[in-house]
N, C-alpha and C positions, 0 to 999 in steps of 0.2 A: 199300558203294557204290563206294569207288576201284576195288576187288577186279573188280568184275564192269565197270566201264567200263577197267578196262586189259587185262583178259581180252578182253571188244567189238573195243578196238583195236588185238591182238596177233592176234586173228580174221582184222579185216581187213585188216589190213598183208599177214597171209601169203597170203590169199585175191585177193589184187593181183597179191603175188609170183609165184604160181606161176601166175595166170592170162599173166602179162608173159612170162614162163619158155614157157608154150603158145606164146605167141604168136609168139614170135623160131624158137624148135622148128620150126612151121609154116613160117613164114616160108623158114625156110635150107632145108626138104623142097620147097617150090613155087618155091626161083628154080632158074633155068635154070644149071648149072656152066659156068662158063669165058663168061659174059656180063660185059660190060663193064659200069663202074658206071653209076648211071641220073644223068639231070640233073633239079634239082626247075625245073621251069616256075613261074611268076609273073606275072601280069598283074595291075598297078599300078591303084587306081582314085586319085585325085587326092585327095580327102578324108585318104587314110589311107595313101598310098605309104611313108612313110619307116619306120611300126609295123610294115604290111605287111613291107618288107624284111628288117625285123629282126627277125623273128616266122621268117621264112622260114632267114634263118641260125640262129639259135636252134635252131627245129626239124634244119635238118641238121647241127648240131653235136651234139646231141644224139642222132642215130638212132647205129645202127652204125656205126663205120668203114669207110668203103670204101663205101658204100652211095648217097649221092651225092656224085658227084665234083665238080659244080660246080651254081649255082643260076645258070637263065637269066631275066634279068627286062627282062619288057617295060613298056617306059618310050611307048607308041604313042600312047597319049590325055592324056599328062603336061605340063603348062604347064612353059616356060622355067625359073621358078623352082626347082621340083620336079625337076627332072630335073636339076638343079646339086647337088641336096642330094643325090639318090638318086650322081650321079656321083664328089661327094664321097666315101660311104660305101665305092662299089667301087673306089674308087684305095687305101683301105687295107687289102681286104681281095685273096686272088688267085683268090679261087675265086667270083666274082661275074661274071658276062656282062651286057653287057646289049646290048639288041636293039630296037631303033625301031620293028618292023612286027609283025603278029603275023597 
């Protein structure tokens, strides 16, 4: 029984692996050479701005290097409060924009 579920899950770890491996492959064949990095965009809903944001770093710290350069977040339908918390989070980070209109 172990036998065949760590077989199962040495199956699909590699079948992840190599699928991820396609993927960046792709990926580095369809970008354009010598383009500048991209910026991730963000538009804030109120509910959930602060997860949002940091869902959003997350995510770019986690892609490739170099791949986005900074995350733009629009703060445009944000109450007073929220937009303190969200300004808190990009005073400690340098790679945060944030932008009032959208």
């Amino acid at each position: 029984m172990w036998l065949v579920l760590s077989v199962l899950f040495v199956t699909l770890t590699s079948i992840l692996g190599i699928t991820e491996i396609l993927r960046r492959f792709w990926l580095f064949i369809m970008q354009p050479k010598n383009s500048p990095p991209f910026l991730l965009v963000v538009k804030l809903s109120e509910d959930v701005a602060v997860q949002q944001l940091r869902y959003a770093l997350e995510f770019s710290s986690w892609e490739k290097k170099g791949d986005f350069s900074k995350v733009v977040v629009v703060t445009a339908e944000l109450s007073d409060k929220t937009c303190k918390e969200i300004e808190k989070i990009a005073k400690t980070r340098n790679d945060v924009i944030l932008c009032d209109k959208f």
